[in-house]
Each structure stands twice: as structure tokens, then as C-alpha cells.
C-alpha positions in Angstrom: -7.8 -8.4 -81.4 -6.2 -7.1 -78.4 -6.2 -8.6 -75.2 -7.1 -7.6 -71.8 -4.2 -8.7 -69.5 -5.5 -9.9 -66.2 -4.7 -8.0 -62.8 -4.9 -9.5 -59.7 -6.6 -7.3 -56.4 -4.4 -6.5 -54.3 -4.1 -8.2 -50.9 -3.8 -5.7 -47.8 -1.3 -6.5 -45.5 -1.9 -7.8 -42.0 1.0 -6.8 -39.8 1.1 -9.7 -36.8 2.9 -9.6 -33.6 4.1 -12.0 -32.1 3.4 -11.9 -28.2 4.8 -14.6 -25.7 5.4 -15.4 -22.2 6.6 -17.9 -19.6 5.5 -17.3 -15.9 9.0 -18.1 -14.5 13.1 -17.6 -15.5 13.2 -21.0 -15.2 15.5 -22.3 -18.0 15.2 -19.1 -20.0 19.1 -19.0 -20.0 19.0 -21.9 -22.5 20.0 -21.8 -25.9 16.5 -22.4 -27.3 13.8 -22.1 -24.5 9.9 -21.8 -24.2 9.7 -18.3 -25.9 11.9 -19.4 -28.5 9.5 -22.2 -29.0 6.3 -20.5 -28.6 7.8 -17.5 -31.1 8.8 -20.7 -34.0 4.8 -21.6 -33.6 3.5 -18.2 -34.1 6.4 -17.4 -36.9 5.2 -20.7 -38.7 1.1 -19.7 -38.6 1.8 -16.3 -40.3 4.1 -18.4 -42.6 0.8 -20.7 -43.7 -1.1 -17.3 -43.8 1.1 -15.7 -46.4 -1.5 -15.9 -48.9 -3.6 -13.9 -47.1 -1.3 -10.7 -46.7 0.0 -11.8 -43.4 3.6 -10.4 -42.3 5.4 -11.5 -39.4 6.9 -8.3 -37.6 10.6 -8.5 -36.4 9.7 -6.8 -32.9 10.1 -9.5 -30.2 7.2 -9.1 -27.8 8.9 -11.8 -25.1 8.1 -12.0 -21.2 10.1 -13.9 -19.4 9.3 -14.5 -15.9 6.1 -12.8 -15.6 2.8 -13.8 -14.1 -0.4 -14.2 -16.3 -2.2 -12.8 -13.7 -2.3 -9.0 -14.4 -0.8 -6.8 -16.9 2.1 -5.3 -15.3 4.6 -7.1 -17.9 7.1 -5.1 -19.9 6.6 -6.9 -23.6 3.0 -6.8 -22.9 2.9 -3.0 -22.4 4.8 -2.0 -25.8 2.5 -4.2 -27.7 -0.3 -2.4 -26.8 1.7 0.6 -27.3 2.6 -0.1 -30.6 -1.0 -1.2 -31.3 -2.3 2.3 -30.2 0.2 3.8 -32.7 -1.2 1.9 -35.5 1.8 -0.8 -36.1 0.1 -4.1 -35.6 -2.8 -5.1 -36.8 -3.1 -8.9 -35.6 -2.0 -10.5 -32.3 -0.6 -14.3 -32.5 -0.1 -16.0 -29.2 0.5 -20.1 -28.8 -2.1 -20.5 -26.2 -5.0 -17.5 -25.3 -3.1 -18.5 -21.5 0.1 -16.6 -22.8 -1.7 -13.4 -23.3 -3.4 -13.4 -20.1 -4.9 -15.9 -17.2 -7.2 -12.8 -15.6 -11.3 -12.9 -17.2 -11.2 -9.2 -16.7 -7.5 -8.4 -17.8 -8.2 -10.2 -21.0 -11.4 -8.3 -21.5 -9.4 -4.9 -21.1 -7.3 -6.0 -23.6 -10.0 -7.1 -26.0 -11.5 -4.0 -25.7 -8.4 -2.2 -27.1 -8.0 -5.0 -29.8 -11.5 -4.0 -30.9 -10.8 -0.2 -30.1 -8.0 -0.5 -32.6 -9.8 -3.3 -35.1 -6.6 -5.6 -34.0 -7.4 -9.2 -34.6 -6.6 -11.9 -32.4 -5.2 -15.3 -32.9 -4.2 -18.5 -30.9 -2.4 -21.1 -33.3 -3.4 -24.0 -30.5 -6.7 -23.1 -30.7 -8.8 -22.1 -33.3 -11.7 -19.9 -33.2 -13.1 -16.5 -34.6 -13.5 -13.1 -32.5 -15.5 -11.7 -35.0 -18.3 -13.9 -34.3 -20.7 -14.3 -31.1 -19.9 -18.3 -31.1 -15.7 -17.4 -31.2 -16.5 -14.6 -28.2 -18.2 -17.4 -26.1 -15.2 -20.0 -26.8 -13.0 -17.6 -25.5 -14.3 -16.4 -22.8 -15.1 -20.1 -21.6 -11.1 -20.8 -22.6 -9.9 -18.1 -20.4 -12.3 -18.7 -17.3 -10.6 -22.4 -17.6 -7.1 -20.6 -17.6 -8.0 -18.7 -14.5 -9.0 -21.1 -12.6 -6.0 -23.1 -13.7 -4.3 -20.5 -11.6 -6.3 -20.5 -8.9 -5.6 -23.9 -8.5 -1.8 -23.5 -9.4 -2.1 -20.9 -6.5 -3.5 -23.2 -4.0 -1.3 -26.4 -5.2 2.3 -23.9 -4.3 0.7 -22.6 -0.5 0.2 -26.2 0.3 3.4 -27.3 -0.8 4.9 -24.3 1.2 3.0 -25.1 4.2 4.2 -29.2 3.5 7.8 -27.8 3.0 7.6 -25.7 6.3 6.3 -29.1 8.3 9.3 -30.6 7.2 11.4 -28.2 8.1 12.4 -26.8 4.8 13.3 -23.4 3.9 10.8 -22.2 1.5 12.4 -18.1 0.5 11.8 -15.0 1.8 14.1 -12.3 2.6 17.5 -12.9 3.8 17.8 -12.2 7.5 21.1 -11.3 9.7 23.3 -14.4 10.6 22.5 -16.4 7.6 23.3 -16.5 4.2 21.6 -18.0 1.5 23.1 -21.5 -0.8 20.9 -21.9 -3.8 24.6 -24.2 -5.4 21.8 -27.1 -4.8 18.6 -28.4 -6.1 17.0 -26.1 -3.9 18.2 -23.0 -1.6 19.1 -23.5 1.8 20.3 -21.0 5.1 24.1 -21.6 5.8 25.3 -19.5 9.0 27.4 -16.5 8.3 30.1 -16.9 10.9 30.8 -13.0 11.4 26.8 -12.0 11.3 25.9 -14.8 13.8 28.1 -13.6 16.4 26.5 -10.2 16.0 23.4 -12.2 16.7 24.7 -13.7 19.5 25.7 -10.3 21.2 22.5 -8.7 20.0 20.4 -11.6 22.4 22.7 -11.0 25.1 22.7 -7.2 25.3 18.6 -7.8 25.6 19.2 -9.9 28.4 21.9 -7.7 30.3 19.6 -4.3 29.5 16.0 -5.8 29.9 14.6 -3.2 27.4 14.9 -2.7 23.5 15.7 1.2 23.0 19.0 0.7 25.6 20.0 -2.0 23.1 19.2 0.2 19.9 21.3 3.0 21.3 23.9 0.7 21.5 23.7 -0.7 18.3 23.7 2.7 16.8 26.9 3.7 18.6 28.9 0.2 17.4 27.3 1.1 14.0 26.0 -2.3 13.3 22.8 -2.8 10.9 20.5 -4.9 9.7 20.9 -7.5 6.8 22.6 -6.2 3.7 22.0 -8.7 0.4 21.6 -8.3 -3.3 19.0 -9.4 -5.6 19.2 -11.4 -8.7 19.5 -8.7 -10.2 22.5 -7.3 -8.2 20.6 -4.7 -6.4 21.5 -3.7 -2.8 19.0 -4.1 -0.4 18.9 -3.5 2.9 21.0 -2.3 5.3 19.1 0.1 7.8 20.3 0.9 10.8 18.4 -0.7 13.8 15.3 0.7 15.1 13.1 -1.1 18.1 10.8 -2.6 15.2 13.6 -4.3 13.6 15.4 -5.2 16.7 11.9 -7.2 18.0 11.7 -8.7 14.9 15.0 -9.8 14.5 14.6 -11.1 19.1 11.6 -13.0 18.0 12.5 -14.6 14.4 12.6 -18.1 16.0 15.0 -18.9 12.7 17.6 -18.5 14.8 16.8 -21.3 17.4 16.6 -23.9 14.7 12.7 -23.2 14.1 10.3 -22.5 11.3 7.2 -20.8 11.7 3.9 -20.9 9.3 1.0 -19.4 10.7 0.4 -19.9 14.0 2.6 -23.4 14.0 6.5 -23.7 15.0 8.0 -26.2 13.3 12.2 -28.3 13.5 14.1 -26.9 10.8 16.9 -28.2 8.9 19.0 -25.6 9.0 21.7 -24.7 12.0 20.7 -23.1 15.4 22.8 -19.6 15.9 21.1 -19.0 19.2 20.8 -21.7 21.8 17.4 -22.4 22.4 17.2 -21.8 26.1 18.8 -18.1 25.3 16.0 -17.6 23.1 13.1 -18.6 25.6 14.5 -16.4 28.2 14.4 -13.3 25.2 10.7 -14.0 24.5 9.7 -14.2 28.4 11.6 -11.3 28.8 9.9 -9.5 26.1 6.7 -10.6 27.2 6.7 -9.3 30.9 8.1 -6.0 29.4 5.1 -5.7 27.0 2.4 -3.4 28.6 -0.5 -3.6 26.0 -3.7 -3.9 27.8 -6.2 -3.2 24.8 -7.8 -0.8 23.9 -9.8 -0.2 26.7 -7.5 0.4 29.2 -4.8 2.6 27.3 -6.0 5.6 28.5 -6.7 5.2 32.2 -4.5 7.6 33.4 -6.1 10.6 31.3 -4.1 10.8 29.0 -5.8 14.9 28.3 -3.7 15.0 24.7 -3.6 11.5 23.7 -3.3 11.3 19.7 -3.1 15.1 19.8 0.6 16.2 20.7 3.0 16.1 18.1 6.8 16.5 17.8 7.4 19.2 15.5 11.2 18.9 14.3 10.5 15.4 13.7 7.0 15.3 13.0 6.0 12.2 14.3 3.2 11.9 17.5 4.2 11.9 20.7 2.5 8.9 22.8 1.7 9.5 26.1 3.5 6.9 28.9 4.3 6.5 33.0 6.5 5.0 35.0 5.9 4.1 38.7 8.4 4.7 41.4 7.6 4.2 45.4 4.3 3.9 45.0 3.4 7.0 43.0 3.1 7.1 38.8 5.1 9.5 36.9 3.8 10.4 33.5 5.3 11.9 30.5 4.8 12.3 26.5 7.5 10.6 24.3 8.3 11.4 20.8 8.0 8.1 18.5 10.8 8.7 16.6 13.2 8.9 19.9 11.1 5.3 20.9 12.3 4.0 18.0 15.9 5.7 17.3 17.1 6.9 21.1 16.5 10.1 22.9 19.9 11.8 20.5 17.8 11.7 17.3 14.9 13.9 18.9 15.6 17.3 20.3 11.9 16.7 22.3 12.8 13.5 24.1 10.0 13.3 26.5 8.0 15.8 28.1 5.8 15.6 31.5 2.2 15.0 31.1 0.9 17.2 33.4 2.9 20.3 33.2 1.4 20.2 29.4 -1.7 19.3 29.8 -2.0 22.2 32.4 -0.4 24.9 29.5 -2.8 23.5 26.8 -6.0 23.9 28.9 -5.2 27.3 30.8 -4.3 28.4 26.9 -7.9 27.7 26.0 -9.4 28.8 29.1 -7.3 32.5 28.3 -9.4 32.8 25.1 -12.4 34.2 26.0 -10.3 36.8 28.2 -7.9 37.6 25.8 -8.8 39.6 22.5 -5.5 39.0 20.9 -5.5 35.0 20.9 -9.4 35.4 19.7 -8.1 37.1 16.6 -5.5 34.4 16.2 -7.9 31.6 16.8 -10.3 32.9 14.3 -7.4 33.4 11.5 -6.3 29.7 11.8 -10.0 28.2 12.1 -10.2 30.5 8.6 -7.1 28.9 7.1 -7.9 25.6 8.1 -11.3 25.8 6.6 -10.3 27.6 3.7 -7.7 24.6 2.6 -10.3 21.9 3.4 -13.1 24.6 1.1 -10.4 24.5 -1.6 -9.5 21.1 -1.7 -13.8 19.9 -1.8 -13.7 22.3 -5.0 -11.4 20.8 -7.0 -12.3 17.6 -6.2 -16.0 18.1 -7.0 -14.5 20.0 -10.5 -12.5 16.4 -10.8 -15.8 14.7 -10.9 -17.6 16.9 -12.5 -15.1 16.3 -15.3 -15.4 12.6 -15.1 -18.9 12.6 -15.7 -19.1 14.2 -18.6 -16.2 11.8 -19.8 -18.6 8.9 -19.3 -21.8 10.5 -20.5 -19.6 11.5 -23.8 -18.6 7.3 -23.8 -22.0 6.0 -23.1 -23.1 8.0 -25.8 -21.0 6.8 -28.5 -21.2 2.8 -27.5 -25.1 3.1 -27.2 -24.8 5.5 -30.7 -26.3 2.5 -33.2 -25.5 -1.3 -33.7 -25.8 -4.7 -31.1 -24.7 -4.1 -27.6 -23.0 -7.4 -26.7 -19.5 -9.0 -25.6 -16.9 -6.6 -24.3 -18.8 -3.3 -25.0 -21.8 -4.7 -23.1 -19.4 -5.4 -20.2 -18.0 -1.6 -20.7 -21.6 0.0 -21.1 -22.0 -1.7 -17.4 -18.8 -0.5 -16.2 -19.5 2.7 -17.0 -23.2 3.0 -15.4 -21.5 1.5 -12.5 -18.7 4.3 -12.6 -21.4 7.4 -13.1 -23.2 6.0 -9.8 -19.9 6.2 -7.9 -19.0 9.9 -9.4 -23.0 11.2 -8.7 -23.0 9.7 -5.5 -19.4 11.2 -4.0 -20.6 14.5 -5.9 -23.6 14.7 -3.4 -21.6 14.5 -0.7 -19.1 16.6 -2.1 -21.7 19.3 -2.0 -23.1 18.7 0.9 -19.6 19.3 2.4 -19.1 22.1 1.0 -22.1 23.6 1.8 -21.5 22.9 5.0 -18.4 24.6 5.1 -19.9 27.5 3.9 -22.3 27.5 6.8 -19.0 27.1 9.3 -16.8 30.1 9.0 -15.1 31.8 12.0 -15.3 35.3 13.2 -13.8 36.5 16.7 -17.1 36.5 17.9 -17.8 32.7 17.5 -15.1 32.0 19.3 -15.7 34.2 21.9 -18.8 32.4 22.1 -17.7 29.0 22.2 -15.2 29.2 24.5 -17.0 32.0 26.7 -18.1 28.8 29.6 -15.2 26.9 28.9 -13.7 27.0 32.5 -17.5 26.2 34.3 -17.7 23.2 31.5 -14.7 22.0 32.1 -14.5 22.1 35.9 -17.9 19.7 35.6 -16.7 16.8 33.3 -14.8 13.3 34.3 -11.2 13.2 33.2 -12.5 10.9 30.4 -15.3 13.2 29.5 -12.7 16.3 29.8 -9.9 14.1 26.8 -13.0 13.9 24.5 -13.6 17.6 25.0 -10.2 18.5 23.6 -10.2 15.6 21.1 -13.6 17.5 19.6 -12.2 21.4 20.1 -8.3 20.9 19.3 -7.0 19.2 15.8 -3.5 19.1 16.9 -0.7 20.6 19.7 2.8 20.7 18.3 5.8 21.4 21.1 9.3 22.5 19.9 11.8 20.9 21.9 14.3 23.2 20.1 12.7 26.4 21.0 10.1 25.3 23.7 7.2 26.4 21.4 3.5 25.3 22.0 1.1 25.9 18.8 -2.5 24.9 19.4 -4.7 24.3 16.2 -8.3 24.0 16.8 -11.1 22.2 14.8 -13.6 25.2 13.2 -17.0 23.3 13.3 -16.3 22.6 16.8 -16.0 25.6 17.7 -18.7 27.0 15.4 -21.2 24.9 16.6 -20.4 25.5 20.6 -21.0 29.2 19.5 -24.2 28.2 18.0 -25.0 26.4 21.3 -24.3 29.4 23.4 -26.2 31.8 21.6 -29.4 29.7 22.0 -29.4 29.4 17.5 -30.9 25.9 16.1 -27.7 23.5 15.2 
């Protein structure tokens, strides 16, 4: 009699990653630390489900320092990489927490898990993604873990805010003067001898000049900068030479007189005074009184004709129209931001006068209905312009187009047969929601483009627009006359290099005052 020898099935291996996290570096330097521990619970799990196929892989998936709150974590990222090559196929975390605090992050990951047929496990707490029941426990778990840091979030503002009422230093960057001692408990400011008498000299060249850019110019020339420090990492930072923003920032950082600000409150600090306090009132009345910034409504009442308009061209930046009074009368003049902010020697424009400007801009469009040549030139940039913003419409509406089939394709397959619940419910929604979007900026994508199909520019629209200029002009307010050329002219660039003027003018604009002048229905 012969006998049948008994085989056993084979068990199919289950690969398992191990994936942990700890939200700060906080003792991670130890010999055995939180990952280490949270790695021993996972190891041990796989170790009880060894019976079951279960293999623990040697890839350390560990993130130290990193917040729950999103997924921009190194470890994190070559998981699911490796999971979307086919090398994992289970997940083991301590706590759900570790893997993510964020509802919706979680669910994005989920949705790859099941994308992939990854399972998921938590050795603290037990439950079963394949089931509706294990979905519902886990996505109660992880709303409990975000609100955990929600509240986390609120519990460290107010204990910043308590800190800062106590006068406590609570981080940030480092500023000029002071250095920072984190040999305690917890880090402190300690003066910089050398940087706070730079400090020192920087408040009283304010007070002998009265006005930042002076100051700048000089700071530049002594070739003194801002704040140079280094990161945990030991990466530079900082450095930059002084500008007028950094120079007001560093006059009114009331750090230096001993203070703390949160909010809107001042508060005693612990740490040492480098300016005396009287010094630094005197900077911020100063500063005040020097500060001309009378809203919004009031910034252009001395018609300002190309306010917004004129650029700097070697530099690039706009040039902001300003005055200055002098026995009774106003002078006003343009002024490149860059030389505002840098001195007059790192702009070859500097300043220009207003009116001499305004005057050369407006006679230029008045010479274009006389003058045949600047019609022709007019019309060829009008063209250009419009044939860049034409181009630019099309591909976008061919990106949509694209992304809509994408969906529709999607929606298709996760609506293609079986329950529609759990994570691909929520990305069936997502995607309705993201085919509204793309069919409603395609609609106005088209109706762009067809009206930029209804808007291009021969000579003789533009001898028609501007054929009345002069008698148009002549009857408008100086207010009425700045949003005339805000409408007609896109931009004016000067050269202070060459002395070059280029005017570029808006097409519909002018399109439609052609319209208007030949009596045709806009």
C-alpha cells in the first residue's frame, strides 16, 4: 500500500514596512529613542504574524522631526514609492497618529494603499480596513488625532503669547546685535558686542540724516549687512546688504530697547537693551513724521498721468511717482523703486520729472492719428500683444481639455461595477467637483478667446481710435485724463541709459474706441 505524503499550501508572503515618526528632534540623538521604540513594536507584531507569511523588510522608513500634519516627510515619500513599485505589501505603524494627523492626508494615502492592495496595520489598535465597521473606526481614530493637533496647536500659541508676557524669548530669526545661547534649558538673546555697536551707529546715522535711503547709501559704502547665522543644519543664512525695507525693520524692531512685541502688545523683556530707549523713541517719531501715506484716496492728487504705468527698463522694477515742495511751489518727479530701495548708483534712471514725461507720452499719442508710420507700429505691437495673450488661452484651454478627459476616463472606471463607498466615494466626489472647475474655466476660456478673435488691430482701428484724441483729452479732469491712459496704454518703459521712451498700448482699448468712432454696436 503506498502512501500519500501530505503537502502543506503554500503561504504567500506579505512583505511589511515598517513606517515611524516623531514630530520633533527632540532626544533622537539618544542611543535608543522613540523610533527605535516604535520600530521594536512593529518588528515584534510581524514577529507574532510569522505564521501567516509575514516578513519584516530591512528598509528603515523613520521620520524624525516631522509634523503629522501633511505629507511633505522624507521616509514617508519612499514608502509610497516603494509601494508604487510593488515592494511592500503591508504597512505597520504603532499608532494610525504616526502615519498621519490630517483626515484628508490620511485618505490620500488610503487611496494608494487600496490603489496598490497594501494593507494597513496599527499594533496599538486593532481593527480591519477590509471591512465597512474597520473604515468607520478609522476614520473616527484619525478625526480624534486631528483634533489632538488642533488643540496641540492652540495649547503652543498660548504658551507663546504667555512666554512673550513674561518677557521671554520664544525663537525666530536671529537679528543683528544679538546672538543666540541655547547652552540652557531654553534659548536666550546675548548681545554681540561688535554687531551692537553697528546698531548703535545705524540709529544714530537715522537721527543725524532724517531719512532712510541717505543711511542705506551709507551703509552700502562701509559695506555693512544684515544678520549672518547658520542653521542647525550649518547652512548660511543671511547676509544681504541693506535695503530701506530692512533698514526700517531693523529702526523699528523694539528688541533692541529691551522690548517684546506679540501682536499689537509691547511687552519688558529679559534680555539686554542695545539701544537706549529714549534713542529709540526719537527713531520711531522721526520715522513717523517722515511717513507720507495718506491712503488710498489721496495718493494721486497731484495727477499722477502715468501712475502704475512707467517702468524702469534696465532694472525693471516701476517707477512711483513722488514731489517735493520748495518755497511754496511742488516739484514732482518719477523714481525708480530699485534706486528707493538701493541708492540712486544702482539705477542708471534715478528720477525723472513728472511733467516733462507726461507731456512726451501724451503728445506721442496725440501724433498718431497724424503720423502713418507710428500707426503701423502701433497696430504691429497691439498684434503681438494679442497674439501672446491668443496663444497662451489655447494652450490652456488644450490643458483642460486634457484634464477632462483624464477624469471622465477615472469616473468611468470607479463607477465601472461594485459598492461605491469609503475612500472611492470621497474620490468619485472629488472628481465631480474637479470636472465643474475644468467645464467652468473652459467657458470662459472660450469666451476669451473668442473675444480675442473679435479684437485684432489693423492701421485703420487705430486711426480710428485715436482720430479725436486731442478734442477728448482737452475736455477731461486730470483725474478723468490718468484713467484715460490707464485704459489705452499697458505700460511706458524709459531708458535712463539711452533716453528711450517705448509706449505699449492695450488692443481692446483701442479696438473698441474704433468701434465707438465709427458709430458700429460694441
Amino acid at each position: 500500500m503506498i502512501r500519500k505524503a501530505n503537502s502543506k499550501p503554500t503561504v504567500p508572503t506579505v512583505r511589511c514596512a515598517i513606517y515611524t515618526r516623531k514630530s520633533t528632534d527632540e532626544g533622537l540623538d539618544q542611543e535608543f529613542n522613540s523610533l527605535d521604540a516604535q520600530r521594536e513594536s512593529g518588528e515584534a507584531f510581524i514577529a507574532s504574524q510569522r505564521g501567516a507569511g509575514w516578513v519584516c523588510l530591512s528598509e528603515r522608513y523613520d521620520d524624525g522631526g516631522f509634523t503629522g500634519g501633511n505629507m511633505d516627510r522624507p521616509a514617508l515619500k519612499r514608502l509610497l514609492a516603494d509601494i508604487d513599485a510593488g515592494k511592500v505589501d503591508c504597512v505597520v505603524v504603532y499608532k494610525v497618529d504616526r502615519l498621519s494627523r490630517s483626515l484628508l492626508d490620511f485618505a490620500k494615502i488610503m487611496e494608494v494603499f487600496d490603489q496598490k492592495k497594501v494593507s494597513f496595520v496599527s499594533v496599538t489598535q486593532q481593527f480591519n480596513t477590509a471591512t465597512s465597521m474597520g473604515r468607520l473606526v478609522l476614520n473616527v481614530l484619525l478625526s480624534f488625532a486631528q483634533f489632538e493637533r488642533e488643540i496641540i496647536g492652540e495649547r503652543i500659541r498660548d504658551k507663546i503669547a504667555a512666554n512673550r508676557r513674561k518677557g521671554k524669548w520664544t525663537g525666530g530669526t536671529p537679528i543683528l546685535g544679538y546672538d543666540v545661547d541655547r547652552s540652557g534649558g531654553r534659548p536666550k538673546l546675548v548681545v554681540n558686542a561688535a554687531e551692537a555697536a553697528r546698531v548703535r551707529e545705524v540709529f544714530r546715522l537715522y537721527l543725524e540724516h532724517g531719512s532712510l535711503l541717505p543711511v542705506v547709501e551709507e551703509l552700502v559704502r562701509r559695506g555693512w549687512s544684515n544678520k549672518t547665522w547658520r542653521t542647525k543644519a550649518g547652512e548660511p543664512k543671511g547676509g544681504q546688504p541693506f535695503d530701506r525695507g530692512t533698514l526700517h525693520a531693523l529702526l523699528t524692531n523694539p528688541l533692541y530697547a529691551g522690548k517684546l512685541r506679540h501682536k499689537a502688545n509691547v511687552y519688558d523683556g529679559e534680555h539686554e537693551a542695545i539701544v537706549d530707549p529714549l534713542v529709540f523713541e526719537q527713531v520711531q517719531k522721526r520715522l513717523q513724521e517722515n511717513c507720507r501715506c495718506g491712503g488710498v484716496g489721496v495718493r494721486n492728487r497731484y495727477g499722477a498721468l502715468l501712475k502704475r504705468l512707467l517702468y524702469c527698463k534696465p532694472c525693471g522694477h516701476t517707477m512711483v511717482h513722488n514731489f517735493t515742495g520748495r518755497n511754496g511751489k511742488h516739484y514732482r518727479y518719477y523714481t525708480c523703486t530699485h534706486a528707493i530701495k538701493s541708492g540712486r548708483k544702482s539705477c542708471p534712471t534715478g528720477s525723472l520729472p513728472a511733467a516733462e514725461i507726461e507731456r512726451w507720452v501724451v503728445d506721442k499719442i496725440r501724433g498718431i492719428a497724424r503720423d502713418r508710420k507710428l500707426q503701423a507700429e502701433v497696430a504691429r505691437q497691439a498684434k503681438k500683444l494679442a497674439g501672446a495673450g491668443l496663444k497662451d488661452l489655447e494652450t490652456e484651454a488644450a490643458g483642460l481639455r486634457r484634464d477632462l478627459a483624464r477624469y471622465h476616463a477615472e469616473l468611468r472606471k470607479r463607477t465601472a461595477g461594485g459598492p461605491v463607498r469609503g475612500v472611492k466615494a470621497t474620490r468619485i466626489a472629488d472628481l465631480h467637483g474637479l470636472i465643474a472647475q475644468a467645464d467652468s474655466r473652459l467657458a470662459e476660456v472660450r469666451v476669451q478667446l473668442e473675444q480675442q478673435e473679435h479684437t485684432r488691430i489693423e492701421e485703420h482701428d487705430v486711426l480710428a481710435a485715436f482720430v479725436d484724441f486731442d478734442s477728448v483729452w482737452n475736455a477731461l479732469s486730470p483725474r478723468e485724463q490718468a484713467q484715460l491712459l490707464a485704459l489705452l496704454v499697458e505700460r511706458v518703459e524709459f531708458d535712463g541709459a539711452t533716453s528711450e521712451i517705448a509706449i505699449t498700448f492695450h488692443p481692446t482699448t483701442i479696438k473698441t474706441l474704433a468701434k465707438e468712432q465709427r458709430g458700429e454696436t460694441v
